[in-house]
GUBA-104996 format. One record per residue: residue number from 1; x, y, z of N, C-alpha, C, O in turn; residue in one letter. Coordinates in Angstrom, 2 decimals. Layout:
BEGIN
SITE num    n.px    n.py    n.pz   ca.px   ca.py   ca.pz    c.px    c.py    c.pz    o.px    o.py    o.pz residuo
SITE NUM       X       Y       Z       X       Y       Z       X       Y       Z       X       Y       Z       A
...
END
This chain:
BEGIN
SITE num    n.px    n.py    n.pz   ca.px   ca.py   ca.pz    c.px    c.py    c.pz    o.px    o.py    o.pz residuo
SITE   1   31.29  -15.64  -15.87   30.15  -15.97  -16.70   30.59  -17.02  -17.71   31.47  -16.92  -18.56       X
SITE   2   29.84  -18.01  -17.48   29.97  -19.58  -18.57   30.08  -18.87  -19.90   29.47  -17.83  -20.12       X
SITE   3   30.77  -19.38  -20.65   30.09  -18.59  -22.31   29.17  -20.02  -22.77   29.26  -21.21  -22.50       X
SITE   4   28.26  -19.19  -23.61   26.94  -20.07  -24.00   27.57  -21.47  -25.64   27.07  -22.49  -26.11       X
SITE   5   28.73  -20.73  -25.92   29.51  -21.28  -27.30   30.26  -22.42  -26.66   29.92  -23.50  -27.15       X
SITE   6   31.26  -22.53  -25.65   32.15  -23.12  -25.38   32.59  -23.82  -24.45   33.37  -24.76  -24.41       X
SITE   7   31.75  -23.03  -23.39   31.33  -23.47  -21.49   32.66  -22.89  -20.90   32.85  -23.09  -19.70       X
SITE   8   33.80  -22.06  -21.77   35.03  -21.42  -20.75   34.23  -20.65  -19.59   33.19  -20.15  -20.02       X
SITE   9   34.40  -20.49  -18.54   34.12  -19.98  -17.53   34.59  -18.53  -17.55   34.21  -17.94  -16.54       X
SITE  10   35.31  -17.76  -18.41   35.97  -16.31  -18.29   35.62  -15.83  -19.48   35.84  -16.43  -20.54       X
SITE  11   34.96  -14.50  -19.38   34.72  -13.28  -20.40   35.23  -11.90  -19.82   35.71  -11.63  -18.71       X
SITE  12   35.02  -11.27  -20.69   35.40   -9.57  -20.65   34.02   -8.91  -20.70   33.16   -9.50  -21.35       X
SITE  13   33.77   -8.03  -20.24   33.00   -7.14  -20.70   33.27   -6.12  -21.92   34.30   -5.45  -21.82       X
SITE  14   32.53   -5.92  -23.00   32.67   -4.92  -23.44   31.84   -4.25  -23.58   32.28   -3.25  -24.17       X
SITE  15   30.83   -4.15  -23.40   30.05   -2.83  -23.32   29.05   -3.26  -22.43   28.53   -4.37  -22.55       X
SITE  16   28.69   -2.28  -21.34   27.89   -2.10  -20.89   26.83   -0.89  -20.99   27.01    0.27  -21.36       X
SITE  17   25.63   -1.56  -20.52   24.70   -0.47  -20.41   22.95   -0.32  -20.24   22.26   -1.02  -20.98       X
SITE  18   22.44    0.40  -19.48   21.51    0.55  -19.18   20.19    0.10  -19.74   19.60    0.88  -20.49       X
SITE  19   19.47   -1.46  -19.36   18.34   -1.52  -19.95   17.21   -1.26  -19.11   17.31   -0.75  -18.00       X
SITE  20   15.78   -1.71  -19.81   14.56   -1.32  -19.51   13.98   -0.41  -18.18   13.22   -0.52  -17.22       X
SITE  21   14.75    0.44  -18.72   14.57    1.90  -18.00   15.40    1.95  -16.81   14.82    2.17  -15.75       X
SITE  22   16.64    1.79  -16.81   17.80    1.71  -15.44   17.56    0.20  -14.67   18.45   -0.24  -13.95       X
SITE  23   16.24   -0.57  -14.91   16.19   -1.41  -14.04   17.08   -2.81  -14.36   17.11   -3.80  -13.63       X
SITE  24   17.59   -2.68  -15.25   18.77   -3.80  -15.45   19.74   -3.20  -16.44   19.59   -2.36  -17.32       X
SITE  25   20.87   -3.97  -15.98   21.97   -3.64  -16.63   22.43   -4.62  -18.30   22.65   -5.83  -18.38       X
SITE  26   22.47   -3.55  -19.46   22.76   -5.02  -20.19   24.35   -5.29  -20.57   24.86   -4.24  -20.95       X
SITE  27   24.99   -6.05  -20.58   26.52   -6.24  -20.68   26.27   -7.14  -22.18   25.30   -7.77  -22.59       X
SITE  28   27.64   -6.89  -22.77   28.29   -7.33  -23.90   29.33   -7.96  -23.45   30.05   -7.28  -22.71       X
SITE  29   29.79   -9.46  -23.72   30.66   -9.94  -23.12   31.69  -11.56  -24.44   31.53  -12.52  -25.20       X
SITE  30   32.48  -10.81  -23.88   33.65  -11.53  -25.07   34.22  -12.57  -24.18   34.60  -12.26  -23.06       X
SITE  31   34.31  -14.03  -24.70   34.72  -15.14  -24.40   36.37  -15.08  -24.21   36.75  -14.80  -25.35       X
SITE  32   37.03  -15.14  -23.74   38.52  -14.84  -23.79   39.02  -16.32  -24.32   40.17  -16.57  -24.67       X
SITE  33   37.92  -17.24  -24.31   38.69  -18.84  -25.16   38.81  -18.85  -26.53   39.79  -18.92  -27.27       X
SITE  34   36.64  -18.69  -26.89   36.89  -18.92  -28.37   36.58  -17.35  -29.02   36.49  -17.22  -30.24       X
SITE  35   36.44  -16.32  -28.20   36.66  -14.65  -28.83   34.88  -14.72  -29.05   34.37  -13.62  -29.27       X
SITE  36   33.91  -15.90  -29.01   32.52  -15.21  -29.37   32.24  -14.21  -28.57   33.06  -13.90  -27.71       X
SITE  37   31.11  -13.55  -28.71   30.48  -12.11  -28.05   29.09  -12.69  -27.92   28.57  -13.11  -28.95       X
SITE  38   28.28  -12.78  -26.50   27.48  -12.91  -26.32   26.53  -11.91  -25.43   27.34  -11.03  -25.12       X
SITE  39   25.30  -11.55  -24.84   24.86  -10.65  -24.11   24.06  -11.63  -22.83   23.49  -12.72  -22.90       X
SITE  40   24.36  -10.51  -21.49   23.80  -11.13  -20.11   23.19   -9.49  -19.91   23.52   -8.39  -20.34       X
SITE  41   22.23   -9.96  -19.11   21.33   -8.75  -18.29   22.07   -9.36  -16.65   22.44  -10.44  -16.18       X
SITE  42   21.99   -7.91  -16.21   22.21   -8.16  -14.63   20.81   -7.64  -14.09   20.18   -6.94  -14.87       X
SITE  43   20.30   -7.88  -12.95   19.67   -7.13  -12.31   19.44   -7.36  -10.93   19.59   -8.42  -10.33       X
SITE  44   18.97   -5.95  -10.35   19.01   -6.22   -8.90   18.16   -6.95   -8.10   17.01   -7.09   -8.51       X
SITE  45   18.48   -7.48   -7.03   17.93   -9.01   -6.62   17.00   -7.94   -5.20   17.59   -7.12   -4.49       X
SITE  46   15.55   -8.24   -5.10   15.44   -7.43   -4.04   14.64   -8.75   -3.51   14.15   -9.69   -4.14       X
SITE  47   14.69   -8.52   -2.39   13.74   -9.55   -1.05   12.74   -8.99   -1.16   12.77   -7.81   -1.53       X
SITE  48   11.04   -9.84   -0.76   10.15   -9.41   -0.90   10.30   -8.82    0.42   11.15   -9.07    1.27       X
SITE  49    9.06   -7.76    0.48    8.78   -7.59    1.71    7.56   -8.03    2.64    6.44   -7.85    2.17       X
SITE  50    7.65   -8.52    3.74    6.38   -9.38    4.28    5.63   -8.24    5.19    6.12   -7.49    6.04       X
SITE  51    3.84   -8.39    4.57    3.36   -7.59    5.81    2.71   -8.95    6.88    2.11   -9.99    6.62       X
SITE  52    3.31   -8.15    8.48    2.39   -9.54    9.42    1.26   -8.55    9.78    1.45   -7.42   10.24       X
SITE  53    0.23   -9.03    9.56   -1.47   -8.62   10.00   -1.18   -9.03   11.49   -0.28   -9.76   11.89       X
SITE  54   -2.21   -8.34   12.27   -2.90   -8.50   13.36   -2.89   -9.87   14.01   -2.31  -10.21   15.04       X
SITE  55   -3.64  -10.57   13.19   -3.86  -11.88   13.91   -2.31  -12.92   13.32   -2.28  -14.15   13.34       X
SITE  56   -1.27  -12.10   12.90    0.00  -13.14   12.74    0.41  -13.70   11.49    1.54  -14.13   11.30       X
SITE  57   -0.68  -13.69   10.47   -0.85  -14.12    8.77    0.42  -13.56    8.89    0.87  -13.00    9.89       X
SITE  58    1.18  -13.80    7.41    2.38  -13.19    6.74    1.63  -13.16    5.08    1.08  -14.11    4.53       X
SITE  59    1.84  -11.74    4.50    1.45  -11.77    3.17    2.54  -10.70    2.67    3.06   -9.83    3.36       X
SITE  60    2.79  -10.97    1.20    4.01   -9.68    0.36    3.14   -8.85    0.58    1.91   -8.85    0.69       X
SITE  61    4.22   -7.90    0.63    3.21   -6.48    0.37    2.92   -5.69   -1.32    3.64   -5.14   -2.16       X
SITE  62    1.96   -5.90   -1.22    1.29   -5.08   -2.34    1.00   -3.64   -2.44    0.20   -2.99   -1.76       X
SITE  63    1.87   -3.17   -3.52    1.09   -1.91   -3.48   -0.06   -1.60   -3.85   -0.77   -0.79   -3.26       X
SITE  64   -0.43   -2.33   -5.07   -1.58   -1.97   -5.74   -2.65   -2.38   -4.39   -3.59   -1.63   -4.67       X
SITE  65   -2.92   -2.83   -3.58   -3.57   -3.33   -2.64   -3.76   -1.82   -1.57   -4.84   -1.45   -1.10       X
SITE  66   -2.79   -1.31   -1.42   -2.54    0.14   -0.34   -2.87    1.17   -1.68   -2.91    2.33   -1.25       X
SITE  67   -3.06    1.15   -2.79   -3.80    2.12   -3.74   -4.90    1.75   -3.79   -5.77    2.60   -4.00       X
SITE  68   -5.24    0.51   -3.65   -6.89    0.61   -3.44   -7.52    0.75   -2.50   -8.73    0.89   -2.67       X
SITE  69   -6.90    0.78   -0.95   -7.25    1.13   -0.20   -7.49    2.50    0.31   -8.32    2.70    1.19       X
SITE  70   -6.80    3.41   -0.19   -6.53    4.71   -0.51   -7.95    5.34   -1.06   -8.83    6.08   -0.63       X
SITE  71   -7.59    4.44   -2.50   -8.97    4.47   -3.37  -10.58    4.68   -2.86  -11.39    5.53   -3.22       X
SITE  72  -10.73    3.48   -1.82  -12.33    3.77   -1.23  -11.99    4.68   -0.15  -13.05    5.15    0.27       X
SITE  73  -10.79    5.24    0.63  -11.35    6.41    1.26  -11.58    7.90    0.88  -12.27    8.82    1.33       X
SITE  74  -10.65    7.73   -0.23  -10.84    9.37   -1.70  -12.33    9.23   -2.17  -12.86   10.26   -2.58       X
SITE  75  -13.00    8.16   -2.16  -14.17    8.15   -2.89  -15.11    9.43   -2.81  -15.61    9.92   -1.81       X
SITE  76  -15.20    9.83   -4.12  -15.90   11.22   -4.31  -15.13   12.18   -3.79  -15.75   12.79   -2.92       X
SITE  77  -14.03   12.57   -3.96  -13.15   13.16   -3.46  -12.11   14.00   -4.53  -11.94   13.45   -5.62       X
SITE  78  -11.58   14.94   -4.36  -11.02   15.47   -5.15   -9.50   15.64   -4.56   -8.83   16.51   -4.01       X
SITE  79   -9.35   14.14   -5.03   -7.31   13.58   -4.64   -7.07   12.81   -6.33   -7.59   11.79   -6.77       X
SITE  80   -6.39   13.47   -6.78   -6.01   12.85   -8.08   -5.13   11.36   -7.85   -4.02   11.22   -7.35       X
SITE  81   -5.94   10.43   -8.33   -4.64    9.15   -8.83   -3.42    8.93   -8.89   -2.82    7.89   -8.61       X
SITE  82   -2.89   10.17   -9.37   -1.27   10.24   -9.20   -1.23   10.86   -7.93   -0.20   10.33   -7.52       X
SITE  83   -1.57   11.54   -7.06   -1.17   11.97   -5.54   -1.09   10.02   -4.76   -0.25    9.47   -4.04       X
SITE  84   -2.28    9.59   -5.33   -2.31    8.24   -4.35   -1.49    7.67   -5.14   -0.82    7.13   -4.25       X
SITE  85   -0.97    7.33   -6.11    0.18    6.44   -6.64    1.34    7.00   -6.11    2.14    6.12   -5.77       X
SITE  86    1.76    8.25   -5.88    3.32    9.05   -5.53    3.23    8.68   -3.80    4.26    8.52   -3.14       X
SITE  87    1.80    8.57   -3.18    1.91    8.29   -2.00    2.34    6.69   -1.84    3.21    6.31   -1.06       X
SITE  88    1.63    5.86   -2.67    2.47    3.93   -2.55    3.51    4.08   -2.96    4.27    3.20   -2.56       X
SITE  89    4.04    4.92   -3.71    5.78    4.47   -4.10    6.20    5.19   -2.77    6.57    4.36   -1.94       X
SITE  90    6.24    6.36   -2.36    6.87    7.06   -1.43    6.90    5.57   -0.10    7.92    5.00    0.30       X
SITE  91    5.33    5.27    0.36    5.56    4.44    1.12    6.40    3.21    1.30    7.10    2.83    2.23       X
SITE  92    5.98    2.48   -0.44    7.08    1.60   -0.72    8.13    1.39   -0.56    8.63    0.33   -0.16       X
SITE  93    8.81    2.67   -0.94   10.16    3.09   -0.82   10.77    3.20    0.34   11.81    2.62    0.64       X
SITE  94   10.01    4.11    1.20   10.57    4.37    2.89   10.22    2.99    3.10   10.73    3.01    4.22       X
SITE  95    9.55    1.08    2.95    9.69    0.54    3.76   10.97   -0.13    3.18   11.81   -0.34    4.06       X
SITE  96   11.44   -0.61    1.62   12.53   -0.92    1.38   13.90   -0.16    1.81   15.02   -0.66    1.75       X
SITE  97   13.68    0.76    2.12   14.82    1.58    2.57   15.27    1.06    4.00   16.46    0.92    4.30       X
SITE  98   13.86    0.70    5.13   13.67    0.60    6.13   14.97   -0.92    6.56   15.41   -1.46    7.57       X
SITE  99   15.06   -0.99    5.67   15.88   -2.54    5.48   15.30   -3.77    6.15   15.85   -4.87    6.28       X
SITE 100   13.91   -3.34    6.61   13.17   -4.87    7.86   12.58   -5.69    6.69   11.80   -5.09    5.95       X
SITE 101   12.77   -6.58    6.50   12.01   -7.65    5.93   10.42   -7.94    6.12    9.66   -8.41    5.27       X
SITE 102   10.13   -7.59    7.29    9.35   -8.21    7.77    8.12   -6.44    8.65    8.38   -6.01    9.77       X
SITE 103    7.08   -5.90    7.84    6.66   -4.94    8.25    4.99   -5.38    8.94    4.14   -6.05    8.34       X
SITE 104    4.86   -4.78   10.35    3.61   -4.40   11.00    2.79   -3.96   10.17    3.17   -2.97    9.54       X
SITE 105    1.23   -4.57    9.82    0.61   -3.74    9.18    0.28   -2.86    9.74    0.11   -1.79    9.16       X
SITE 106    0.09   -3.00   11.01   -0.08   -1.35   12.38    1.01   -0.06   11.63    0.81    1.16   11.65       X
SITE 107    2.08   -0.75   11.05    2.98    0.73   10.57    2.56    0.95    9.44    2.12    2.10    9.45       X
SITE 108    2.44    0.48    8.44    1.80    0.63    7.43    0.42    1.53    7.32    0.17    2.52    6.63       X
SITE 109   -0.19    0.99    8.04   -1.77    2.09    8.43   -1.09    2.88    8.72   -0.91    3.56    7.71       X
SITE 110   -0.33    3.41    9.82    0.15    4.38   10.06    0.56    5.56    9.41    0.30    6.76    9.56       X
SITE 111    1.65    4.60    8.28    1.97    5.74    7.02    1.58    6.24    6.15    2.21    7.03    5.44       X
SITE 112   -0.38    5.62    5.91   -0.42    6.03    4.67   -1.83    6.70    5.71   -2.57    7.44    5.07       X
SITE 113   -2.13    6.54    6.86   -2.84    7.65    7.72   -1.92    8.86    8.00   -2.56    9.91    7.95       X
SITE 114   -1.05    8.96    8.19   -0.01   10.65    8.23   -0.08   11.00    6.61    0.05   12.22    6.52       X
SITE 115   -0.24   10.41    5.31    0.17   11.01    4.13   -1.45   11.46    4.22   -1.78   12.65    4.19       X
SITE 116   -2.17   10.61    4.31   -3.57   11.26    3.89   -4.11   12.67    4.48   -4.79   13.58    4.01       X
SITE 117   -3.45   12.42    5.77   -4.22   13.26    6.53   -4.06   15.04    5.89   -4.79   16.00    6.11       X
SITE 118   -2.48   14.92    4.85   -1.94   15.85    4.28   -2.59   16.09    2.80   -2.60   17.20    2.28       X
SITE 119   -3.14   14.89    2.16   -3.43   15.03    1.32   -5.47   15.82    1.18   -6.01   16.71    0.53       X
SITE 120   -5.90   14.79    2.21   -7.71   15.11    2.21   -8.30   14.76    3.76   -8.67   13.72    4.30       X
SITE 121   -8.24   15.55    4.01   -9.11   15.51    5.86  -10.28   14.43    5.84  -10.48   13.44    6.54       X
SITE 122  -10.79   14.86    5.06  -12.00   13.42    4.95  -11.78   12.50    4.55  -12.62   11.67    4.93       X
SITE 123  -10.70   11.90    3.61  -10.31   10.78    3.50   -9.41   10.27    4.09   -9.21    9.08    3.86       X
SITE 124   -8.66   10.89    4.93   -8.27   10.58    6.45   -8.70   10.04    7.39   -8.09    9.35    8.20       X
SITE 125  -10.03   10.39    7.34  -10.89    9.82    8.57  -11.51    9.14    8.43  -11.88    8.41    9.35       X
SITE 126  -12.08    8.98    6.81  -12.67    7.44    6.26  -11.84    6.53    6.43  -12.21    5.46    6.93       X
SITE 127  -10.20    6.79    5.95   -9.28    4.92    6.09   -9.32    5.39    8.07   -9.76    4.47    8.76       X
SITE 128   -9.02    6.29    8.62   -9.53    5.82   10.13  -10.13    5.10   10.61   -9.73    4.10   11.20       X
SITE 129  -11.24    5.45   10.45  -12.67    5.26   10.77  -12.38    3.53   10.67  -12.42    2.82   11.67       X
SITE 130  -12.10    3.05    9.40  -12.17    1.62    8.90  -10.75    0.57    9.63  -10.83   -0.56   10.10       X
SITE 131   -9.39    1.57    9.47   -8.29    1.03    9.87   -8.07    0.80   11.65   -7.53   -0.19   12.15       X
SITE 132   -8.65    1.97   12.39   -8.55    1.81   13.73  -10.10    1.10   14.10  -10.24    0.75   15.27       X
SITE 133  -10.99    0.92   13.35  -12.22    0.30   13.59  -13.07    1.14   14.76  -13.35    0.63   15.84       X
SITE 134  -13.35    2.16   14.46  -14.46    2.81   15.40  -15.25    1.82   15.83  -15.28    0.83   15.11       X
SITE 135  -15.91    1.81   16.81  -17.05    1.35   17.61  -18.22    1.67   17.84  -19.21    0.95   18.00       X
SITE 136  -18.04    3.63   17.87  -19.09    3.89   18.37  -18.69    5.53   17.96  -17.56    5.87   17.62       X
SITE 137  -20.13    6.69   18.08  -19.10    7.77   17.64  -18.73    8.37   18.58  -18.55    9.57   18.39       X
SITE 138  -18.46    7.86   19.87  -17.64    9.02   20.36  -16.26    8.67   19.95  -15.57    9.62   19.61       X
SITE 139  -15.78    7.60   19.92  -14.76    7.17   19.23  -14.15    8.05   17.81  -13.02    8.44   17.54       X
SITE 140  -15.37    8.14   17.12  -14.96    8.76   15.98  -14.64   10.34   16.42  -13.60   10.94   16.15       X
SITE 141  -15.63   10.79   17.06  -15.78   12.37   17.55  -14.19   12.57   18.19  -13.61   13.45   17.55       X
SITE 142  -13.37   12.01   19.22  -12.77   12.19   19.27  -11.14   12.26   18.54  -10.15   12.83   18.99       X
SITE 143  -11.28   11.38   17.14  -10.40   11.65   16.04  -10.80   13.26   15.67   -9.96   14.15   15.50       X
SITE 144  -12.08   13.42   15.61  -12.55   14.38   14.65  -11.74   15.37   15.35  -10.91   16.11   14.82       X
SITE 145  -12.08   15.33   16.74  -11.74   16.92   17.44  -10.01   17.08   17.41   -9.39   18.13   17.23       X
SITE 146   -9.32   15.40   17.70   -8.40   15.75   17.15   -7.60   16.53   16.32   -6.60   17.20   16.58       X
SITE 147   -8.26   16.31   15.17   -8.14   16.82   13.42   -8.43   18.30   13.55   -7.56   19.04   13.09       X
SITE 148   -9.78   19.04   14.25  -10.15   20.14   14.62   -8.77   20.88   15.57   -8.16   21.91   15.29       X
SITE 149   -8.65   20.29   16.34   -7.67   21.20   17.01   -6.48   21.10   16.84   -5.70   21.83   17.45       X
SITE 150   -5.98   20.03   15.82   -4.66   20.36   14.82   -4.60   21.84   14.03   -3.77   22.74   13.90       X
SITE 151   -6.06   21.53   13.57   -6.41   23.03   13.11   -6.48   24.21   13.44   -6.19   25.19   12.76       X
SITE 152   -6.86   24.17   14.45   -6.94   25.57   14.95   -5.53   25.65   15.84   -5.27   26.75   16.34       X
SITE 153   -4.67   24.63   16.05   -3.17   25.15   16.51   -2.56   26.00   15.27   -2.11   27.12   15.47       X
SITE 154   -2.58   25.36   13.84   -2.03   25.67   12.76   -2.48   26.60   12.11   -2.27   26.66   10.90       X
SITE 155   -3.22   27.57   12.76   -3.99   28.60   12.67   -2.97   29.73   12.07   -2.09   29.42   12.87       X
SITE 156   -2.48   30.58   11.47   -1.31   31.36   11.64   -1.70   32.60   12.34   -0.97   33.15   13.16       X
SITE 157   -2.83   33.02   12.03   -3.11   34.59   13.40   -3.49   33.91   14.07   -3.27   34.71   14.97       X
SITE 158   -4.05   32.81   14.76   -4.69   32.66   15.98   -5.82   32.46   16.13   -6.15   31.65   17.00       X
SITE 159   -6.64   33.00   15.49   -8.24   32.94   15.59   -8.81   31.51   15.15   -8.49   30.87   14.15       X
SITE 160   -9.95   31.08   16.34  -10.20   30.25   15.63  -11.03   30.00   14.85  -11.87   30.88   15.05       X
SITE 161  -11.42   29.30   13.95  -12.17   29.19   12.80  -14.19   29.09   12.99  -15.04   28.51   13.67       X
SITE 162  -14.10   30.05   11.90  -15.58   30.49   12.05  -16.16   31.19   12.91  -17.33   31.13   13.28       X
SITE 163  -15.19   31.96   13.27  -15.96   33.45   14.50  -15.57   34.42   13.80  -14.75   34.59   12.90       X
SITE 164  -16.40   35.14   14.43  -16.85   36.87   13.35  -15.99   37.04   14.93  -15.68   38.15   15.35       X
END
């Protein structure tokens, strides 16, 4: 590190430590030429991540964009804000982890259609409905029965639902 006093190219650290909330590091650093003490932030360098759409576009990925999408299928719905915010970081996270640069929005629908489906059945089938683009309802009917006979596998006695 240059020092900002003198332009020697060599310092020491002397103190380090944790800024704006873990996300950078702040260092204290002593000139070993002329002894000034000056301060550097480090922080971590991340690559964006690219979503490719359907027709080939490349755009960053946004979260706030996959919370609002979230958003109109909860509509009137009783999924709290923080369930759909813990669901974009979770997603976020598993795709930076994923180490690909470069993510399918086909996987993306994907992941935040498996979180929903855990979070609200009907707002499951609203980002469906919109993300796989129904046509027609048998199209839809057959998600539905899907969803239905997830249900009644996950039954724990067996019976299925709504018989006397």
């Amino acid at each position: 590190m240059k020092c900002p006093f003198c332009g020697f190219s060599e310092s020491k650290v002397v103190d380090s430590r944790p800024a704006e909330e873990g996300a950078t590091i702040r260092r204290r650093r002593e000139c070993l030429s002329c002894q000034k003490r000056f301060t550097t932030y480090e922080i971590m360098e991340q690559l964006p991540l690219v979503v490719v759409k359907k027709d080939g576009r490349r755009q960053t990925f946004d979260k706030q964009k996959l919370i609002t999408g979230m958003l109109r299928a909860c509509e009137k719905r009783p999924v709290p804000l923080a369930d759909l915010q813990a669901v974009a970081d979770e997603i976020e996270l598993e795709l930076l982890n994923s180490l690909q640069r470069e993510i399918q929005s086909s996987d993306v629908g994907e992941m935040v259609m498996s979180r929903l489906k855990t979070l609200d059945e009907v707002a499951y089938v609203r980002f469906a409905s919109v993300y796989r683009q129904f046509r027609d309802i048998n199209t839809f009917m057959i998600e539905l029965n899907k969803l239905l006979g997830e249900g009644e596998s996950s039954n724990l006695n067996g019976e299925k639902p709504y018989e006397d």
